[in-house]
PQR file of N, CA, C, O and H, with PARSE charges and radii, in Angstrom:
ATOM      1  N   UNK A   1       0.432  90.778   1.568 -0.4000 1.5000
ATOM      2  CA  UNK A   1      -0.424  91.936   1.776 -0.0000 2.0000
ATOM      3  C   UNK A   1       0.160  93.146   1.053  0.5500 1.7000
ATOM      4  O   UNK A   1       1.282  93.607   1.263 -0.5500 1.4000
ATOM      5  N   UNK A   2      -0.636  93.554   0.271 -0.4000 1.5000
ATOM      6  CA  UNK A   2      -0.010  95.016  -0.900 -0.0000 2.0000
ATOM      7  C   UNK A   2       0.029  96.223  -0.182  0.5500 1.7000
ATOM      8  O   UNK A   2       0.537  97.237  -0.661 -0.5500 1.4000
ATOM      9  H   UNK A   2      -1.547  93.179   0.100  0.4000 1.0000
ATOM     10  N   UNK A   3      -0.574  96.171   1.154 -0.4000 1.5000
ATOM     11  CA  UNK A   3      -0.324  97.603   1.572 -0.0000 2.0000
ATOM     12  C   UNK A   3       0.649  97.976   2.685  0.5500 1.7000
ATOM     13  O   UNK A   3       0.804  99.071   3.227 -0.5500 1.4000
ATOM     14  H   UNK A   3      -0.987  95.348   1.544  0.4000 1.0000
ATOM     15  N   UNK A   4       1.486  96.406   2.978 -0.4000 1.5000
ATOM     16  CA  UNK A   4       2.782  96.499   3.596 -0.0000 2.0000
ATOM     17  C   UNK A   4       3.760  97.206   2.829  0.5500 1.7000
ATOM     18  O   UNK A   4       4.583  97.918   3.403 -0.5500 1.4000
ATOM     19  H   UNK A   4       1.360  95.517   2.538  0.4000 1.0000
ATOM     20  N   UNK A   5       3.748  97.066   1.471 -0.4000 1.5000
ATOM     21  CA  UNK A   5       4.533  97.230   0.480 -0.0000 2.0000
ATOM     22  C   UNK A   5       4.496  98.716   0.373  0.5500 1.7000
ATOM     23  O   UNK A   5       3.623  99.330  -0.241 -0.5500 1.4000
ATOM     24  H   UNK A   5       3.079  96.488   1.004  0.4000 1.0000
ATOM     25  N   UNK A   6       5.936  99.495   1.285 -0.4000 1.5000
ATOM     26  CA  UNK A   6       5.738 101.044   0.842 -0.0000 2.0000
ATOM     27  C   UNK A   6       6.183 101.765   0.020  0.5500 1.7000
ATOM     28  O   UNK A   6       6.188 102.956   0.329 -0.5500 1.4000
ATOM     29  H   UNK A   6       6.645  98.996   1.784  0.4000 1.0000
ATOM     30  N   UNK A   7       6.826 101.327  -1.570 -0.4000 1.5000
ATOM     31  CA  UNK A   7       7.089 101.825  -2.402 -0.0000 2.0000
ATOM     32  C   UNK A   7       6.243 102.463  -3.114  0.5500 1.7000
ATOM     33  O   UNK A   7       6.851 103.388  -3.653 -0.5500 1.4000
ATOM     34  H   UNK A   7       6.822 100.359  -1.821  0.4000 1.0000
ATOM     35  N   UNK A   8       4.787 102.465  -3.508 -0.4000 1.5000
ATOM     36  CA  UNK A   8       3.794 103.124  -4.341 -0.0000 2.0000
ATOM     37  C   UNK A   8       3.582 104.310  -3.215  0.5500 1.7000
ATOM     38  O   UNK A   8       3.732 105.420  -3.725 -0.5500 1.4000
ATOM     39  H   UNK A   8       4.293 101.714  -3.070  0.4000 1.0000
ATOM     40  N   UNK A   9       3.297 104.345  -1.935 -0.4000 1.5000
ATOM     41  CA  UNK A   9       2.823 104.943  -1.374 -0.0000 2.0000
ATOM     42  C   UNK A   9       3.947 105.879  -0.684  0.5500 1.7000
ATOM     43  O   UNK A   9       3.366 106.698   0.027 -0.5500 1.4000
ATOM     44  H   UNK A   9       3.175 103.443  -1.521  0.4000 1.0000
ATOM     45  N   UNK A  10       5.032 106.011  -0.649 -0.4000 1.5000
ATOM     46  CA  UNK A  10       5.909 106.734  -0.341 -0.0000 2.0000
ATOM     47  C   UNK A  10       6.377 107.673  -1.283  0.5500 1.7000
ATOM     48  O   UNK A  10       6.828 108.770  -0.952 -0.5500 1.4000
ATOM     49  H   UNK A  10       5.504 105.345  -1.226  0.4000 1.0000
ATOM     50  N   UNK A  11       6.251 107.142  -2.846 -0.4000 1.5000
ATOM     51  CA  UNK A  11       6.257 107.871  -3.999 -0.0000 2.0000
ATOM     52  C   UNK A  11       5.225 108.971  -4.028  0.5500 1.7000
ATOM     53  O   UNK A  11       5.426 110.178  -4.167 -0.5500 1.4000
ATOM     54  H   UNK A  11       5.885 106.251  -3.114  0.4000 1.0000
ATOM     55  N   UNK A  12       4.133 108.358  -3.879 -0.4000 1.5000
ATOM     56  CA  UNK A  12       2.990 109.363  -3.786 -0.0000 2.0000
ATOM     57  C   UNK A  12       2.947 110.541  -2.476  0.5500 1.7000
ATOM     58  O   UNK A  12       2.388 111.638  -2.498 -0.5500 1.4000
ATOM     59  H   UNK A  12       3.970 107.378  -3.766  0.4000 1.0000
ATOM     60  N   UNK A  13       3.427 110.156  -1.788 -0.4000 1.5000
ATOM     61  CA  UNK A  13       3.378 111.228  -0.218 -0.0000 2.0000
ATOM     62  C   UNK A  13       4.732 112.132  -1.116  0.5500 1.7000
ATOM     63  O   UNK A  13       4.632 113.331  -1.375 -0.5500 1.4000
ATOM     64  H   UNK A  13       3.881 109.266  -1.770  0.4000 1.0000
ATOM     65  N   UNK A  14       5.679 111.476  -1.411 -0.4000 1.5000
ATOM     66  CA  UNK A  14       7.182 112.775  -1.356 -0.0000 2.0000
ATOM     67  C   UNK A  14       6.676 113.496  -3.087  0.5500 1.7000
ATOM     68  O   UNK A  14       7.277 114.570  -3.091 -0.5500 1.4000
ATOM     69  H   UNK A  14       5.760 110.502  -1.201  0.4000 1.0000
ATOM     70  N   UNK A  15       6.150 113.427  -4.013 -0.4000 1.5000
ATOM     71  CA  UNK A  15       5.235 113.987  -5.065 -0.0000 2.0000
ATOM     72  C   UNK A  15       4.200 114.941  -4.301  0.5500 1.7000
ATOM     73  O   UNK A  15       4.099 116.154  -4.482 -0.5500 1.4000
ATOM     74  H   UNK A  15       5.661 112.554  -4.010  0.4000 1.0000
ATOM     75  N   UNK A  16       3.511 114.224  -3.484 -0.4000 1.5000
ATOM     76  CA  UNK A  16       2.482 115.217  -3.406 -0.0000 2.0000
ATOM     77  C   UNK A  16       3.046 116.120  -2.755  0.5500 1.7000
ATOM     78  O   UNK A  16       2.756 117.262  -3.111 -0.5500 1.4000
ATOM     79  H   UNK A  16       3.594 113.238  -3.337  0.4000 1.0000
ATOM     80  N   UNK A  17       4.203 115.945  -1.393 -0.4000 1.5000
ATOM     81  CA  UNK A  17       4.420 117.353  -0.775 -0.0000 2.0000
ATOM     82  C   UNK A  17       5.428 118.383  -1.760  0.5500 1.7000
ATOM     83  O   UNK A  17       5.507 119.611  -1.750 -0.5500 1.4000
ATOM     84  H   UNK A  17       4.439 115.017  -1.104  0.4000 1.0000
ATOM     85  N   UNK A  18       6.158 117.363  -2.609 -0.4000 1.5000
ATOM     86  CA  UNK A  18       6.796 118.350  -3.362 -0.0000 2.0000
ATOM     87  C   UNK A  18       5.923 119.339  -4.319  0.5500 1.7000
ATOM     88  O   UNK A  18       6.310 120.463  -4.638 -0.5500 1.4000
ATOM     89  H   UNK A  18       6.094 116.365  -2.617  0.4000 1.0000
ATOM     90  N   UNK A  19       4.707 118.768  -4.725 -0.4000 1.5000
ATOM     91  CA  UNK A  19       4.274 119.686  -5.600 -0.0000 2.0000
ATOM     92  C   UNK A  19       3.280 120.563  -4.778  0.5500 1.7000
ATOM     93  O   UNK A  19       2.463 121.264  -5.375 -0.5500 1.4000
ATOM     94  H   UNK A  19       4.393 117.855  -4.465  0.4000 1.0000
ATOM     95  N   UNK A  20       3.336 120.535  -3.449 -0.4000 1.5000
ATOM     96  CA  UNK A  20       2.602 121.364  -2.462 -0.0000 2.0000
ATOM     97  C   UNK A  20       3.486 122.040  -1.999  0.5500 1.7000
ATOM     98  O   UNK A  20       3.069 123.142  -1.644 -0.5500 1.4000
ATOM     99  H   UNK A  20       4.000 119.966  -2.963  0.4000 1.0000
ATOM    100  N   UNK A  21       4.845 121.837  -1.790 -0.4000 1.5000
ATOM    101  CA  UNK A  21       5.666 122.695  -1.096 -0.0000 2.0000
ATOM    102  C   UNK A  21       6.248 123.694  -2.795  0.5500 1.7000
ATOM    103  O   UNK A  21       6.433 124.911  -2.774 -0.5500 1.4000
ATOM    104  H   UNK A  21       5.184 120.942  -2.078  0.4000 1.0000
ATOM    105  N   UNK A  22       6.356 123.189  -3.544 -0.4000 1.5000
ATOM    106  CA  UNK A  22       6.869 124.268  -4.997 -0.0000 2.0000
ATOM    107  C   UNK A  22       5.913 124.930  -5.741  0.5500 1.7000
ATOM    108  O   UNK A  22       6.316 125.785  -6.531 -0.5500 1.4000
ATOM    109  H   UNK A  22       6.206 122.201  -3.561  0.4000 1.0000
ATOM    110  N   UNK A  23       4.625 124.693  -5.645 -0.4000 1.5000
ATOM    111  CA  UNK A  23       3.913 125.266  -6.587 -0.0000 2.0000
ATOM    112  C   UNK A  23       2.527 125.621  -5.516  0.5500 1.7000
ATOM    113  O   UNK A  23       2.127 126.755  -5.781 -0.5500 1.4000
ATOM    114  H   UNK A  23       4.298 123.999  -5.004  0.4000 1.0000
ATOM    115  N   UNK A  24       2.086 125.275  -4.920 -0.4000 1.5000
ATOM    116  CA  UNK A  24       0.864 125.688  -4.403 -0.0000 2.0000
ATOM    117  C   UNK A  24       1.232 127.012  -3.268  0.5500 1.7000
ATOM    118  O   UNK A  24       0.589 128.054  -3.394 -0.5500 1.4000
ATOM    119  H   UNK A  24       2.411 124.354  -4.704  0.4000 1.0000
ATOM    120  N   UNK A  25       2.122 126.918  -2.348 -0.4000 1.5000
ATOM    121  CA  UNK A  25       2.593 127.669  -1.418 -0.0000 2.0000
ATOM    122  C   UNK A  25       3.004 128.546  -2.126  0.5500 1.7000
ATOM    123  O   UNK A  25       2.225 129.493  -2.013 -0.5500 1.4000
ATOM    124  H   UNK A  25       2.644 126.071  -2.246  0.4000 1.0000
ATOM    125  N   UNK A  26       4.097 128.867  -3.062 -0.4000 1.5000
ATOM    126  CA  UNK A  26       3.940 129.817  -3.307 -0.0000 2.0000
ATOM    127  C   UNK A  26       2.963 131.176  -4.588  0.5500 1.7000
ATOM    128  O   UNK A  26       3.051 132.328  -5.013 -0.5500 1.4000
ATOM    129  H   UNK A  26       4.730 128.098  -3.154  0.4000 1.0000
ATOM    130  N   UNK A  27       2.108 129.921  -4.675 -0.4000 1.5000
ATOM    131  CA  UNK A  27       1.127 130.974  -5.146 -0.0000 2.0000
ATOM    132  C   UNK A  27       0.236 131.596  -3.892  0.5500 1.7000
ATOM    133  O   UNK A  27       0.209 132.827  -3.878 -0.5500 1.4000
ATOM    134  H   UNK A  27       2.037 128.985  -4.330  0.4000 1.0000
ATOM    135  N   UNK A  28      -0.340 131.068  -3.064 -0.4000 1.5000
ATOM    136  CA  UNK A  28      -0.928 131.429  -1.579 -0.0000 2.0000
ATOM    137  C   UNK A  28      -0.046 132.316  -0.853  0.5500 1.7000
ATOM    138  O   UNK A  28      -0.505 132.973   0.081 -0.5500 1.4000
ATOM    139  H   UNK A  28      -0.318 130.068  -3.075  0.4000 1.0000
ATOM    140  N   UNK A  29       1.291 132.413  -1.215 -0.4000 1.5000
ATOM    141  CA  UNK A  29       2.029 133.864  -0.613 -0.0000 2.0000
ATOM    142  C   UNK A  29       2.122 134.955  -1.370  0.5500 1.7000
ATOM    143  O   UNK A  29       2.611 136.003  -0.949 -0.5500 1.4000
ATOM    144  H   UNK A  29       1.663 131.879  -1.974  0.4000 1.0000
ATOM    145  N   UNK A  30       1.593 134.774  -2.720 -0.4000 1.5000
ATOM    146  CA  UNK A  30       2.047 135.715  -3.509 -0.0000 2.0000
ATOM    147  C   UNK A  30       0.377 136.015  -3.550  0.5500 1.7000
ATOM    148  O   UNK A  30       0.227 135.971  -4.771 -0.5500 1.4000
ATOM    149  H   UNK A  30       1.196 133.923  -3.062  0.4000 1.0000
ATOM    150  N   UNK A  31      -0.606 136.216  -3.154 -0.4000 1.5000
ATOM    151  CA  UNK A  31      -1.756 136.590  -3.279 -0.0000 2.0000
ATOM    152  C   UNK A  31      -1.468 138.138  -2.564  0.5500 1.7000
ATOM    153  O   UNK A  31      -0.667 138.314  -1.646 -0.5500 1.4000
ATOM    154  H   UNK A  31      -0.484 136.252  -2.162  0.4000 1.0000
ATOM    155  N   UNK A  32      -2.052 138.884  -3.007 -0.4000 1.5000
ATOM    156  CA  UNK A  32      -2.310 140.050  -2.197 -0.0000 2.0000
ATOM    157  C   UNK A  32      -3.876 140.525  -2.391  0.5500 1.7000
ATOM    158  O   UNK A  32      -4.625 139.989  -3.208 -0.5500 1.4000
ATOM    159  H   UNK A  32      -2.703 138.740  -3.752  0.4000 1.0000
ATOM    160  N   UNK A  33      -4.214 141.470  -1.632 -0.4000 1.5000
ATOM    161  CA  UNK A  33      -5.363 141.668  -0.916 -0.0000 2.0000
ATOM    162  C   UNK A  33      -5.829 143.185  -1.737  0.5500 1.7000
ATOM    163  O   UNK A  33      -4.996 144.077  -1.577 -0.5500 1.4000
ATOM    164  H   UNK A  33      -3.605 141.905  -0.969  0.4000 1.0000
ATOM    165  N   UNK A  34      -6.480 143.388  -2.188 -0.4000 1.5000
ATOM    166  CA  UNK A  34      -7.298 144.396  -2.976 -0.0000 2.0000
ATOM    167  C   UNK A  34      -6.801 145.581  -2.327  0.5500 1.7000
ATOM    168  O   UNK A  34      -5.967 146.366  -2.778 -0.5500 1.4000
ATOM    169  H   UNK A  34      -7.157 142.663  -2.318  0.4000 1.0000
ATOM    170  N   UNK A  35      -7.597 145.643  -0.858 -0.4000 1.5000
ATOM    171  CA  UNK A  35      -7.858 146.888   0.110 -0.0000 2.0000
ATOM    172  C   UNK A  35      -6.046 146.645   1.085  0.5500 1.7000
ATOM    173  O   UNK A  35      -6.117 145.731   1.906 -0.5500 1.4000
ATOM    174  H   UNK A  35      -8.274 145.006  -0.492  0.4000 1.0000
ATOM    175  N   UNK A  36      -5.015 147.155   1.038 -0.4000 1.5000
ATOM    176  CA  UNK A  36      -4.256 146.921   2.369 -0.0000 2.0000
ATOM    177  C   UNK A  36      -4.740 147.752   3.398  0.5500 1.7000
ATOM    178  O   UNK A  36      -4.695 148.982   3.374 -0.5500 1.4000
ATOM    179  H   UNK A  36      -4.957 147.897   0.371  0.4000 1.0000
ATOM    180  N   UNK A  37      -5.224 147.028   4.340 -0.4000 1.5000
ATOM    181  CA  UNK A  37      -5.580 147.799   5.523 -0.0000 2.0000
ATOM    182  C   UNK A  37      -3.882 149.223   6.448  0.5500 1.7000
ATOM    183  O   UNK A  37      -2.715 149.249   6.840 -0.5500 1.4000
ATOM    184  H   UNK A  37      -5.261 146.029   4.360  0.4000 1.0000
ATOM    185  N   UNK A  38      -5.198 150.088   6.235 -0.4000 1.5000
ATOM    186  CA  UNK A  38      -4.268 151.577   6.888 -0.0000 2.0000
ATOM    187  C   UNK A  38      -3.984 151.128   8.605  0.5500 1.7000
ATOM    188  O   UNK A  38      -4.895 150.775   9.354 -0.5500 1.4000
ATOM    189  H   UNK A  38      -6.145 150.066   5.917  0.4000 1.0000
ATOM    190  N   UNK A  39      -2.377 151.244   9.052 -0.4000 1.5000
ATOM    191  CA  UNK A  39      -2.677 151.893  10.106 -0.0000 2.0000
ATOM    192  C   UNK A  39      -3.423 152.821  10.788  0.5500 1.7000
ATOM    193  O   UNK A  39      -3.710 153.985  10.507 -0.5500 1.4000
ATOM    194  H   UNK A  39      -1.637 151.531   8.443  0.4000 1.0000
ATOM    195  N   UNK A  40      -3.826 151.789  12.191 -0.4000 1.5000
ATOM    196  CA  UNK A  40      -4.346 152.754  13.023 -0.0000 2.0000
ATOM    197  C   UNK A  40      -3.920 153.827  13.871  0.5500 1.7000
ATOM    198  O   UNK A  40      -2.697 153.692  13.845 -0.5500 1.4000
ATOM    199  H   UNK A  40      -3.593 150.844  12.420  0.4000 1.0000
ATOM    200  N   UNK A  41      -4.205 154.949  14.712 -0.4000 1.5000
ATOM    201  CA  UNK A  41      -3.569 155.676  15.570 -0.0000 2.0000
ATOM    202  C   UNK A  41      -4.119 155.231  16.921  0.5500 1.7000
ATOM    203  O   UNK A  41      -5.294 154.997  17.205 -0.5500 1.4000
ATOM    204  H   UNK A  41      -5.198 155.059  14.733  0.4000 1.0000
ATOM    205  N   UNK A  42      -2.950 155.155  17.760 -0.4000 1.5000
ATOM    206  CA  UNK A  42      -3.021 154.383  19.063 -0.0000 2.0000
ATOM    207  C   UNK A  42      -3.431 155.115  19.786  0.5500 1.7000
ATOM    208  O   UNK A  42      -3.229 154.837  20.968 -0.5500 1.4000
ATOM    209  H   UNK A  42      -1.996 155.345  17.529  0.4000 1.0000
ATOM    210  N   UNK A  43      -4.205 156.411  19.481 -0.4000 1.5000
ATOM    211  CA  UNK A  43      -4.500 157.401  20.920 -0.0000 2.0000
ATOM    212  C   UNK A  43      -6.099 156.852  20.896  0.5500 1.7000
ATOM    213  O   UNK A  43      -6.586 156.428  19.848 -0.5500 1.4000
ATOM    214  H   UNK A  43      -4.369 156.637  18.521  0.4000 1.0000
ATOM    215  N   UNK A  44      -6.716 156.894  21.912 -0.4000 1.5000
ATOM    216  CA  UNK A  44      -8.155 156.479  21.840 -0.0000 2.0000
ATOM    217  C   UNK A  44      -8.788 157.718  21.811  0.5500 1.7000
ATOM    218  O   UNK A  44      -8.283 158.753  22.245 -0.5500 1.4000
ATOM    219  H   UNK A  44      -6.321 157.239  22.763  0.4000 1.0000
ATOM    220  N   UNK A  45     -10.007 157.614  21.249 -0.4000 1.5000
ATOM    221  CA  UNK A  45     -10.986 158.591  20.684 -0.0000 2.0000
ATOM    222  C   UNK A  45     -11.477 159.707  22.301  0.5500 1.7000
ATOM    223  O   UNK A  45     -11.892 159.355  23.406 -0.5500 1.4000
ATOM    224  H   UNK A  45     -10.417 156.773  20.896  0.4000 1.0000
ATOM    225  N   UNK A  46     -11.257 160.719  21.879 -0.4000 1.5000
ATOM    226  CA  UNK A  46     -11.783 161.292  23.298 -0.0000 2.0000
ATOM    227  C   UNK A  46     -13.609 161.228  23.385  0.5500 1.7000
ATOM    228  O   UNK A  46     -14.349 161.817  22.596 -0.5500 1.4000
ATOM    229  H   UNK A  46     -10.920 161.005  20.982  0.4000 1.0000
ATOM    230  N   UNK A  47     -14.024 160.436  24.448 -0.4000 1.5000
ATOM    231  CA  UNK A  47     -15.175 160.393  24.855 -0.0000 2.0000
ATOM    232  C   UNK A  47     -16.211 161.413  25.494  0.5500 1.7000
ATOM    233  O   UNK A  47     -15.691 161.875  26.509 -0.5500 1.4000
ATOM    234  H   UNK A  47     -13.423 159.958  25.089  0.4000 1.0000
ATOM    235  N   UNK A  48     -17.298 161.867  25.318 -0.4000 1.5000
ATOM    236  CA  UNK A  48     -17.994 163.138  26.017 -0.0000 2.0000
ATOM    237  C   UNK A  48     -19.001 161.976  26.708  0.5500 1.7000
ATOM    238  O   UNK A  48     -19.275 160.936  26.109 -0.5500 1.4000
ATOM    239  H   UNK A  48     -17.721 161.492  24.494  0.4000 1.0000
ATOM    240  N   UNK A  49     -19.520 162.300  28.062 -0.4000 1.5000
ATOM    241  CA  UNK A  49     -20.373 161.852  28.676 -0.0000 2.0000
ATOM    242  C   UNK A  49     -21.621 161.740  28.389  0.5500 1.7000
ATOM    243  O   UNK A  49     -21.663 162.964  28.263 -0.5500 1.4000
ATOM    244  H   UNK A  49     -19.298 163.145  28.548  0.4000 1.0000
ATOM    245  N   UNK A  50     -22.624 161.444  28.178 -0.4000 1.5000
ATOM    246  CA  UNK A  50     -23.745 161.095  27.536 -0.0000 2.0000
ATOM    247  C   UNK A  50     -25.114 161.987  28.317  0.5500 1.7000
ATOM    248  O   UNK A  50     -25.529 161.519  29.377 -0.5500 1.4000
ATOM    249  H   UNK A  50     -22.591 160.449  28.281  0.4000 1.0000
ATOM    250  N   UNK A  51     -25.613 162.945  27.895 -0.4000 1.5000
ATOM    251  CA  UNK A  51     -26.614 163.472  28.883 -0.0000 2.0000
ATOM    252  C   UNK A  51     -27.845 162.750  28.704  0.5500 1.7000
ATOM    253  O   UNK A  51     -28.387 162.688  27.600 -0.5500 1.4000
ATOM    254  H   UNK A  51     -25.276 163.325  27.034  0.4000 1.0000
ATOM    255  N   UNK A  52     -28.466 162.022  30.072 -0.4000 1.5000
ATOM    256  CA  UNK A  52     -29.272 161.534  29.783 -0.0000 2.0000
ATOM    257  C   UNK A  52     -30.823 162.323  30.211  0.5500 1.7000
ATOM    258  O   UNK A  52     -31.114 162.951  31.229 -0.5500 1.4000
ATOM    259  H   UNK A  52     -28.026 162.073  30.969  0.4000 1.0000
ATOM    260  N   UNK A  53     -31.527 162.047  29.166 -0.4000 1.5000
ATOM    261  CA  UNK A  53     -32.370 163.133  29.447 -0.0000 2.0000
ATOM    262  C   UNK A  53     -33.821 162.494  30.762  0.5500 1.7000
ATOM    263  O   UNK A  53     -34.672 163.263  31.209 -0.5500 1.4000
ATOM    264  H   UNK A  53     -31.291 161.538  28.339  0.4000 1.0000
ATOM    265  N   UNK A  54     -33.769 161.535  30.994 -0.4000 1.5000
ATOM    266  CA  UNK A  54     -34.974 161.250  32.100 -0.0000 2.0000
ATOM    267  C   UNK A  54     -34.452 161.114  33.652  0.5500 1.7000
ATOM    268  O   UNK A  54     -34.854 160.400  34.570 -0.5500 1.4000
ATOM    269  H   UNK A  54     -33.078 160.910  30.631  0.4000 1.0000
ATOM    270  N   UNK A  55     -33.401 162.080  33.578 -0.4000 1.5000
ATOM    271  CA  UNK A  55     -33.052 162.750  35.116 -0.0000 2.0000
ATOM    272  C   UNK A  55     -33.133 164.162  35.653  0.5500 1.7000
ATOM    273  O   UNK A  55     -32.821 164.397  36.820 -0.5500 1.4000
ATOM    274  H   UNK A  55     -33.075 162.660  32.832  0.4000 1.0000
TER
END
């Protein structure tokens, strides 16, 4: 049976993660983002009560 045999297929798994762990990852970390989002300020917005007018 040829697919007891794990020499083709062990070659292929330690290739593929090597060329996923050296070349793909670090292009996907080195991406950056157009817009960097600004900190926010942690005080919350002061709210006014809402007059409702059918009272």
């Amino acid at each position: 049976m040829p697919q007891l045999n794990p020499a083709p297929w062990l070659a292929i798994l330690v290739f593929s993660w090597l060329i996923f762990l050296i070349i793909v990852i670090p292009k996907v970390m080195a991406h950056t983002f157009p817009n960097e989002p600004s900190p926010q300020s942690t005080e919350k917005p002061k709210g006014e009560p809402w007059n409702w007018p059918w009272y």
